[in-house]
C-alpha positions in Angstrom: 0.0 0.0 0.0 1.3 2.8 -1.0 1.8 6.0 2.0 0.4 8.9 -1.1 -3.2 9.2 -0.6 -5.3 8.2 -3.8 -8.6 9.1 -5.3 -11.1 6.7 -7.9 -14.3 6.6 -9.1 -16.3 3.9 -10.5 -19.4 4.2 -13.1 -21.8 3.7 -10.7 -20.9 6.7 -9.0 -19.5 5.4 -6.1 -16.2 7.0 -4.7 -13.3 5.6 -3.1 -11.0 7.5 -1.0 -7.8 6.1 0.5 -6.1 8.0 3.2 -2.9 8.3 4.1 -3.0 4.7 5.8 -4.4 3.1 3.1 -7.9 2.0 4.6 -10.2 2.6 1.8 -13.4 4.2 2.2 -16.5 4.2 0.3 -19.1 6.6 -0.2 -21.7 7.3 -3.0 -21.6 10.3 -4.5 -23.9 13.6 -4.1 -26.5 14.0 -7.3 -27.0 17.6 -8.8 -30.1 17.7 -8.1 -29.4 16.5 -4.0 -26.6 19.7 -3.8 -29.5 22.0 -5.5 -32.2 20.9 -2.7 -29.5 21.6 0.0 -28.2 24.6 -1.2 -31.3 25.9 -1.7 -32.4 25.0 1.9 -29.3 26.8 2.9 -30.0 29.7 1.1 -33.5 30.0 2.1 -32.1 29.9 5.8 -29.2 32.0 5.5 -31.7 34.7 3.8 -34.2 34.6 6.4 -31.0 35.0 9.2 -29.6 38.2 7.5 -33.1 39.6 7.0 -34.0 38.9 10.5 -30.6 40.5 12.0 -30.8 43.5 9.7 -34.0 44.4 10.7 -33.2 44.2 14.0 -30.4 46.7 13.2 -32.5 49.1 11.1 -35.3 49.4 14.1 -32.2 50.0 16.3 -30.7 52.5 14.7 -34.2 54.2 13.9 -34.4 54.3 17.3 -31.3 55.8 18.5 -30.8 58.0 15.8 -27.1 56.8 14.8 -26.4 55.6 11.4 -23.2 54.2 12.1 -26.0 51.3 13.8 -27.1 50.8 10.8 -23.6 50.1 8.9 -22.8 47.8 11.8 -25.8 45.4 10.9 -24.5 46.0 7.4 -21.5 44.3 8.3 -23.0 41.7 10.0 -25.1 40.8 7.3 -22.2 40.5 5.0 -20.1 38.3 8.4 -23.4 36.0 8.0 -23.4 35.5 4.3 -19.8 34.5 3.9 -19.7 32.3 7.6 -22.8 30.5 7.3 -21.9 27.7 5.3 -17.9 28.3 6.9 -19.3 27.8 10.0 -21.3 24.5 10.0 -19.1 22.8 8.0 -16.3 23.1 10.2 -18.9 22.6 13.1 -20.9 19.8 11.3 -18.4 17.3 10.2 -18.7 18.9 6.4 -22.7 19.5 6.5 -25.1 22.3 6.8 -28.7 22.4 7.5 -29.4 21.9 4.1 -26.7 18.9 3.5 -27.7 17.1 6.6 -31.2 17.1 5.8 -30.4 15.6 2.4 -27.8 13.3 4.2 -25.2 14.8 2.4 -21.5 16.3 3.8 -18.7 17.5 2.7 -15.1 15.6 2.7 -11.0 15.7 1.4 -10.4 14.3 -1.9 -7.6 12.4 -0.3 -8.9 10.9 2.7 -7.1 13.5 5.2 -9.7 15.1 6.8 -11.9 18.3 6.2 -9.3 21.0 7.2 -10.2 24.8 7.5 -8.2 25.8 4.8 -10.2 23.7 2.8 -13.7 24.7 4.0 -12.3 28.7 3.6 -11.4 28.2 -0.3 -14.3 26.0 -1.5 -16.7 28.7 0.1 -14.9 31.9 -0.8 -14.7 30.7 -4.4 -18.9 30.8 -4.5 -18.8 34.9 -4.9 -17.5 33.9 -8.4 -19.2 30.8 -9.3 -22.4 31.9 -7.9 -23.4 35.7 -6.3 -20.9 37.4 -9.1 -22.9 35.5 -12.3 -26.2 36.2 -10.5 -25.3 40.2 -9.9 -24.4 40.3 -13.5 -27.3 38.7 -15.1 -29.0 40.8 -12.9 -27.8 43.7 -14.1 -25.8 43.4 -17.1 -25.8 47.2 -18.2 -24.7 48.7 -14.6 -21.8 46.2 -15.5 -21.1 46.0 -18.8 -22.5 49.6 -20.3 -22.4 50.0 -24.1 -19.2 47.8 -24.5 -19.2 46.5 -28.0 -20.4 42.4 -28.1 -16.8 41.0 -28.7 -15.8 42.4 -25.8 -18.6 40.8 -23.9 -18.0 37.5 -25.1 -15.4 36.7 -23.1 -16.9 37.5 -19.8 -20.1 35.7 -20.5 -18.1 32.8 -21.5 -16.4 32.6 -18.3 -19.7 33.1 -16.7 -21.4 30.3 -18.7 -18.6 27.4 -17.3 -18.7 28.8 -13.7 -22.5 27.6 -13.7 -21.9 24.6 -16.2 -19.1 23.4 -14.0 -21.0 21.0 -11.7 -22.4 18.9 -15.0 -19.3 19.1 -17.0 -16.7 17.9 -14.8 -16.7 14.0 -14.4 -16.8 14.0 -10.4 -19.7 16.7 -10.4 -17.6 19.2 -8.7 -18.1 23.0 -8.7 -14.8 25.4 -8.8 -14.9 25.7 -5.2 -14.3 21.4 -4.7 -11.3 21.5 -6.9 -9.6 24.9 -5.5 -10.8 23.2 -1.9 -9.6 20.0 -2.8 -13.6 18.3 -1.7 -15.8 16.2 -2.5 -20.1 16.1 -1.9 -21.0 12.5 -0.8 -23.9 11.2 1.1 -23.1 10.1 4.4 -22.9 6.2 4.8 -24.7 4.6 7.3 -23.1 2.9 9.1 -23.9 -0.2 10.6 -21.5 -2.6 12.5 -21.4 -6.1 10.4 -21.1 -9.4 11.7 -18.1 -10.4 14.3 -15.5 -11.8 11.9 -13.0 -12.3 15.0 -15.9 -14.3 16.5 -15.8 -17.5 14.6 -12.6 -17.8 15.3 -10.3 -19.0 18.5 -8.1 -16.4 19.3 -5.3 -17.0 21.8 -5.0 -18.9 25.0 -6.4 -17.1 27.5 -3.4 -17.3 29.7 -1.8 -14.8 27.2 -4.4 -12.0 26.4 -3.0 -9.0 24.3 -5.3 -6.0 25.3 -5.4 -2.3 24.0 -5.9 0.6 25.9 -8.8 2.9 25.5 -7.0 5.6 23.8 -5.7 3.4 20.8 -9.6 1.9 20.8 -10.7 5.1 20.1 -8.6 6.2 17.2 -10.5 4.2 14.2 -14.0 4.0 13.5 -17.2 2.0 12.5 -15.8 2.0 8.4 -12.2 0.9 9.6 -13.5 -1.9 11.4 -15.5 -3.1 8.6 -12.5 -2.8 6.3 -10.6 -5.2 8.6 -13.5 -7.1 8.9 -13.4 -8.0 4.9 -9.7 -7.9 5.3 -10.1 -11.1 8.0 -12.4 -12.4 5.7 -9.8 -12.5 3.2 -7.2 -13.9 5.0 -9.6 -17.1 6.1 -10.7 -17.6 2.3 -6.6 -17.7 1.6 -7.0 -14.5 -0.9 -5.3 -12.2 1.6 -1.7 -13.2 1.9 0.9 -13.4 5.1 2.6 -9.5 4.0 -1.0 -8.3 3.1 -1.9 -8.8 7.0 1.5 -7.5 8.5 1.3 -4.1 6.3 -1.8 -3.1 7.8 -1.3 -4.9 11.0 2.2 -2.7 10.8 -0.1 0.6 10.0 -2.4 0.3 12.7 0.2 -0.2 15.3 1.8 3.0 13.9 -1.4 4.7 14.3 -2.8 4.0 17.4 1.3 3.9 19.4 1.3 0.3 19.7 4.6 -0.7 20.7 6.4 -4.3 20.3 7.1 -7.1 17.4 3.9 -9.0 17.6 2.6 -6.7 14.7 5.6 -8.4 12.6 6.0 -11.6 13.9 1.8 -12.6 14.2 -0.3 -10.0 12.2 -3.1 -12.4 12.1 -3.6 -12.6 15.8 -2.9 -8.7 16.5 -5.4 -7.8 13.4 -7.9 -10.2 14.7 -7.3 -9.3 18.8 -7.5 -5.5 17.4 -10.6 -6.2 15.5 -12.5 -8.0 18.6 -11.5 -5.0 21.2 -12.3 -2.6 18.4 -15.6 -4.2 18.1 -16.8 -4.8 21.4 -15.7 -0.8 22.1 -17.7 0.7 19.7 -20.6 -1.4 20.6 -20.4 0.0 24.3 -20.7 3.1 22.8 -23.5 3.1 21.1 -25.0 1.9 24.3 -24.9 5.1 25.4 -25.7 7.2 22.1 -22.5 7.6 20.9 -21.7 7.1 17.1 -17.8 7.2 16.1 -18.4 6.4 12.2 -15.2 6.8 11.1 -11.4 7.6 12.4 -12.2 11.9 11.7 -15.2 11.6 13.7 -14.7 13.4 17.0 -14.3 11.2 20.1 
């Protein structure tokens, strides 16, 4: 497995993403129409938030008498429109209101994790792809005057493929994804399968290998799976001796376990890892809490 993080797509629109510790995960990808519904949801929200805190400013500064009241809920409303959607998905795990009622979120291209920076570009870049075109069309002669038509040409090209850009591109992905480096995906549901680890014998029980809470809580429900199909592998024979110490190796980097046994018996570390792993998250959901994947806070 290679270390550099990686990024396919199959035809039935489902996308893989493989982080930097090469545990694939799969989600299905976010239809046009799906982003429209949210998005407009969000707008219809974040509209009805600036109204209501402008208003509030107006009366305020109709009652005091001070204008400088007035450009304060000015800036507000401007604070609003460009934090909303910054906000909750830095809050949200990747969604909004919108998104999460259309089960939908935002994540990394490669598998890293949904960093600021990230959330900051893909949003800043809507003033062109969206509020810019919309101004314009709005008012095309306040902008372009009497300029002759080969001079508009250009601009109204460039304003045709900012809106085209979410149907043209072959991962459906506005300017903001590819500057941000994101990707829209429904959110998986995620469900705990069977206990591989369970049909097997482990170890003796005079020599139990047990992990601390700390490295239990590092991965999540769509890891586990992924070691559980890896398990299943390795007892149909189609997962070979290395393939287990790699990502036995991995994990042990990941989660600061120290010693050979990730070398010298992968199968019984993966398969000890896997049971603890399991019987973890299970407790947790006991008491209503969800970790669905390894970015998922704790």
């Amino acid at each position: 497995m290679s270390e550099a993080s990686t990024f396919s797509e199959s035809v039935n629109a489902t996308i893989e993403v493989i982080g930097p510790e090469g545990v694939p995960v799969h989600f299905a990808r976010a239809t046009l129409s799906e982003r429209f519904i949210a998005f407009a949801m969000d707008l219809i929200l974040l509209v009805l938030i600036a109204t209501v805190v402008l208003i509030f400013f107006l009366f305020a500064g109709a009652g005091t008498g001070l204008t400088s009241v007035i450009g304060i809920g000015m800036i507000f409303t401007f604070l609003i429109r460009h934090g909303y959607f910054m906000f909750f998905e830095t809050h949200w795990q990747g969604s909004t209101p919108g998104k999460r009622l259309m089960k939908l979120k935002v994540v990394s291209r490669d598998g890293s994790g949904l960093s600021t920076d990230a959330v900051v570009a893909r949003n800043l870049m809507r003033d062109l792809e969206l509020f810019v075109p919309a101004a314009i069309l709005s008012n095309p002669d306040q902008v372009f005057g009497r300029a002759p038509w080969w001079l508009l040409l250009p601009t109204s090209l460039w304003l045709f493929l900012m809106v085209l850009m979410p149907i043209i591109s072959r991962e459906r992905t506005r300017l903001g994804d590819l500057v941000g480096g994101t990707l829209v995906v429904r959110i998986p549901i995620a469900e705990l399968q069977r206990d591989e680890a369970a049909r097997t014998s482990l170890v003796p029980h005079a020599d139990v290998l047990t992990f601390t809470l700390a490295q239990l809580d590092v991965y999540g429900e769509r890891e586990l799976e992924t070691l559980a199909e890896l398990i299943r592998k390795a007892d149909a024979y189609k997962a070979t001796q290395e393939d287990l110490q790699v990502v036995a190796v991995t994990i042990a980097q990941k989660i600061g376990f120290g010693g050979p046994l990730p070398h010298q018996d992968p199968g019984r570390f993966l398969r000890t890892f896997y049971k603890q792993q399991r019987a973890h998250l299970e407790k947790k959901l006991l008491f209503g809490k969800r970790k669905a994947s390894k970015f998922d806070e704790t």
